[in-house]
C-alpha positions as CSV (number, residue, x, y, z in Angstrom):
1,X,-23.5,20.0,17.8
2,X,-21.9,18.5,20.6
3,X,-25.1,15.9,22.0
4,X,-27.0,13.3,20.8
5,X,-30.1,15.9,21.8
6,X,-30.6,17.1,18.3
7,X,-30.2,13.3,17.3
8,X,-33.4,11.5,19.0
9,X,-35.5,9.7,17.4
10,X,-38.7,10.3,16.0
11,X,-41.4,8.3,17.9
12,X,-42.2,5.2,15.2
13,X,-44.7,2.3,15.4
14,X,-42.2,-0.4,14.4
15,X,-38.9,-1.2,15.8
16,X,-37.5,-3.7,12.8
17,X,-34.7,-2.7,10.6
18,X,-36.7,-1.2,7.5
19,X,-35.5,-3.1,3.9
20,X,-32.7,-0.8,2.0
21,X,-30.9,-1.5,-0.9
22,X,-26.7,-2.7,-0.6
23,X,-26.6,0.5,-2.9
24,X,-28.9,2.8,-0.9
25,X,-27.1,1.8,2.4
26,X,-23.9,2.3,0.4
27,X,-25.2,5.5,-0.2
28,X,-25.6,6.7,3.5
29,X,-22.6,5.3,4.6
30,X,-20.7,8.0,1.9
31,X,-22.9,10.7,3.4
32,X,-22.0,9.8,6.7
33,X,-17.8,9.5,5.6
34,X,-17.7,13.0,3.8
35,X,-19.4,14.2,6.3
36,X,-16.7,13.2,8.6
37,X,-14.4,14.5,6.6
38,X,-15.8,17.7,5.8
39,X,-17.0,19.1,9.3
40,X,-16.2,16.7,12.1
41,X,-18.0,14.0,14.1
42,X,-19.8,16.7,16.0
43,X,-21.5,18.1,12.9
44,X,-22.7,15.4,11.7
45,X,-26.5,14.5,12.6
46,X,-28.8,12.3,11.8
47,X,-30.6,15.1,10.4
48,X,-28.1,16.6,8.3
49,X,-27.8,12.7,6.4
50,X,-31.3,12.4,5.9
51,X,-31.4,15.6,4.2
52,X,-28.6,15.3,1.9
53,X,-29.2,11.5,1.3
54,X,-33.1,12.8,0.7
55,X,-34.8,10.2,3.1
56,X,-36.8,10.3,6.4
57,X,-34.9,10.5,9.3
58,X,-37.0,7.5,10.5
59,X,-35.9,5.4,8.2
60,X,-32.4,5.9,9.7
61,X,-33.4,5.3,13.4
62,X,-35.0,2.4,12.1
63,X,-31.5,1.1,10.5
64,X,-29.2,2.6,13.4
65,X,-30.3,3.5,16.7
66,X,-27.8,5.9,17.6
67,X,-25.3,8.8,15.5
68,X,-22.6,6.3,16.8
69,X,-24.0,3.1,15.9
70,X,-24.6,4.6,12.0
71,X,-21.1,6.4,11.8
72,X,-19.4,2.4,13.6
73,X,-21.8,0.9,10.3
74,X,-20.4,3.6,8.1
75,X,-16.7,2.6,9.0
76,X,-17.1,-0.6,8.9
77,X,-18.4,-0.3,5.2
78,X,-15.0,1.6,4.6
79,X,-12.7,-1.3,5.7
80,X,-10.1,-2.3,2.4
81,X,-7.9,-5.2,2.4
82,X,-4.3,-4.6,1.0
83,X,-2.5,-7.3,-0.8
84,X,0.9,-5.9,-1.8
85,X,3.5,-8.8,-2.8
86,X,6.6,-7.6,-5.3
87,X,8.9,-10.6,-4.2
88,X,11.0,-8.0,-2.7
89,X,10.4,-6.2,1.3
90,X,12.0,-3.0,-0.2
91,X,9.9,-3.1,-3.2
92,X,6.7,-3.8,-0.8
93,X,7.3,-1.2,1.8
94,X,7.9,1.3,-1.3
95,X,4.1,0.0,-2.8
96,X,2.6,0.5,1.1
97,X,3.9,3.9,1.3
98,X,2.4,4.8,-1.9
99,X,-1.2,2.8,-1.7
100,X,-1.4,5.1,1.8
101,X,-0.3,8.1,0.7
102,X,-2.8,7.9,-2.2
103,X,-5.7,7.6,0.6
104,X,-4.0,10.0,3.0
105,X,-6.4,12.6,2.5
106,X,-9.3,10.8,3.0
107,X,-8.2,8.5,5.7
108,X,-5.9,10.4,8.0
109,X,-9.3,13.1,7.9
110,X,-11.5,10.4,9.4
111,X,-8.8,9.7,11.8
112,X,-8.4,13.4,12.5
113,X,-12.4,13.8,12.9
114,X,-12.8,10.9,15.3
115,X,-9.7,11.4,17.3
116,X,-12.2,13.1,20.5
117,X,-15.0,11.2,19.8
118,X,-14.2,7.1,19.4
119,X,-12.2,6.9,23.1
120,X,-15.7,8.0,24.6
121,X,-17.5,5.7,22.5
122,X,-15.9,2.1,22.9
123,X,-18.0,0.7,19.5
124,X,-17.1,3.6,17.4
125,X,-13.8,2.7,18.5
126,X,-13.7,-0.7,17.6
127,X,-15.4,0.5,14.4
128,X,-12.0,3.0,13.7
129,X,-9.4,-0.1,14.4
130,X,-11.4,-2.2,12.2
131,X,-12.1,0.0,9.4
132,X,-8.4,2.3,9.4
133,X,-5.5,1.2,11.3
134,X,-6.0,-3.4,11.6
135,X,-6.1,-4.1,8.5
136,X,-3.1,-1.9,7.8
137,X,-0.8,-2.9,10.3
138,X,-2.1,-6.9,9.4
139,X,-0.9,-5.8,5.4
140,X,2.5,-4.5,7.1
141,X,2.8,-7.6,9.1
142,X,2.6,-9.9,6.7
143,X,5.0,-8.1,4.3
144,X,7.5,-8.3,6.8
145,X,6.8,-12.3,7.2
146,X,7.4,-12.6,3.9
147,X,10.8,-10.9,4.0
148,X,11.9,-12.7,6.8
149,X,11.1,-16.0,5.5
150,X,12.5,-15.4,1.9
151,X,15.8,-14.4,4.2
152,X,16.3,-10.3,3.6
153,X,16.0,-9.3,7.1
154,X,16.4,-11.3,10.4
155,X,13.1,-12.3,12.2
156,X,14.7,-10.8,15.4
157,X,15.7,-7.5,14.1
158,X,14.6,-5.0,16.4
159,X,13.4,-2.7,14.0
160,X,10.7,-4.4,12.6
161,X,8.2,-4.2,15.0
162,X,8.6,-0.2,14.5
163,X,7.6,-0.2,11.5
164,X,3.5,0.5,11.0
165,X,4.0,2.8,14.0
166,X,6.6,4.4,11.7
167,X,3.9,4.6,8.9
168,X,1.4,5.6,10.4
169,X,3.0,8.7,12.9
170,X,4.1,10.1,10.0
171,X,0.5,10.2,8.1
172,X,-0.5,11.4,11.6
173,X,2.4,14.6,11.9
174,X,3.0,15.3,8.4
175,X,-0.4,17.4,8.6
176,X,0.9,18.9,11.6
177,X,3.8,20.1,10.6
178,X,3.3,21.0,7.0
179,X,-0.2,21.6,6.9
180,X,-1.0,19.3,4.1
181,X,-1.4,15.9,3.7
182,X,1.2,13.8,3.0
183,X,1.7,12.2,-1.0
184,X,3.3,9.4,-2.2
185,X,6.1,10.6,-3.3
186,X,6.8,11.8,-0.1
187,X,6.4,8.6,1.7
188,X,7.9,6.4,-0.6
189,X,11.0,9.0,0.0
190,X,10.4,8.7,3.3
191,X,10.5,4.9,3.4
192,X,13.6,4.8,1.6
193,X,15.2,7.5,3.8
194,X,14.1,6.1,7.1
195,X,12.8,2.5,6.9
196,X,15.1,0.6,4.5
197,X,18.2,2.2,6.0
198,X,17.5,1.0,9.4
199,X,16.6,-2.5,8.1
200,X,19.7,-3.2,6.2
201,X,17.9,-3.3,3.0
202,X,18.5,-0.5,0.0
């Protein structure tokens, strides 16, 4: 489905957010991910969650107005902090290649399944920043302070502002080129092929 046409709201007497459960909202917001994941933003319907979550669909419209406002909600839900510190950069870039390519799958397919629909949308776009790519380049960030201040690489080095655009293309490609998502093992060798090398660091 490519409109919201399929997705208006039943006509309800109260406007309020209804009462859920942390674990029954939880709930929805998985529904709403896998579905993501599985068939792409414009399958997923307001409909299609109620059924498999086995709840009205008014008692969605009650929570979130709009397909985008639940899937911004269900994102948002999804956000991780990262706290990676080895005492060594090389060591640390090697543990954020691995943490990623352990989520690869799951992430680069919400990335993937909202790459057409969060430019038109500017809160489910917000919602995608916040949930998949900030807090990743803030966990990148501040392993590179870290190395620069314990003296391993030069604050100025050029190639250090590179880096989570280094990352992240290749989560991006790796399913383009290869069909498959990339592992860990694979980024970790890529890290120490490509990253390390260029930073002076073994």
């Amino acid at each position: 489905m490519t409109s919201q046409a399929g997705d208006r709201p039943e006509p309800i007497g109260a406007t309020r957010r209804s009462k859920i459960t942390p674990e029954r909202e939880q709930e929805f917001f998985e529904a709403v991910l896998e579905q993501l994941r599985e068939c792409g933003y414009d399958s997923v319907t307001m409909e299609g969650i109620a059924a498999s979550t086995r709840c009205s669909k008014s008692t969605l419209y009650r929570q979130w107005k709009t397909k985008p406002q639940f899937v911004a909600a269900a994102l948002r839900s999804h956000r991780r902090t990262r706290c990676i510190d080895t005492g060594s950069l090389a060591d640390d870039l090697r543990q954020a290649a691995r943490a990623a390519g352990e989520l690869s799958g799951r992430d680069t397919k919400l990335l993937q399944a909202l790459a057409h629909a969060a430019p038109q949308d500017a809160e489910l776009q917000r919602a995608l920043r916040e949930a998949l790519v900030e807090p990743e380049i803030a966990a990148l960030k501040e392993i590179i302070r870290r190395g620069v201040e314990r003296g391993e690489v030069p604050a100025d080095h050029p190639a250090l502002e590179y880096i989570p655009a280094q990352m992240f293309g290749v989560l991006r490609i790796w399913p383009v080129l290869e069909g498959e998502y990339a592992d860990p093992d694979y980024l970790v060798r890529f890290v120490e092929a490509a990253v390390l090398p260029t930073l002076g660091l073994r």
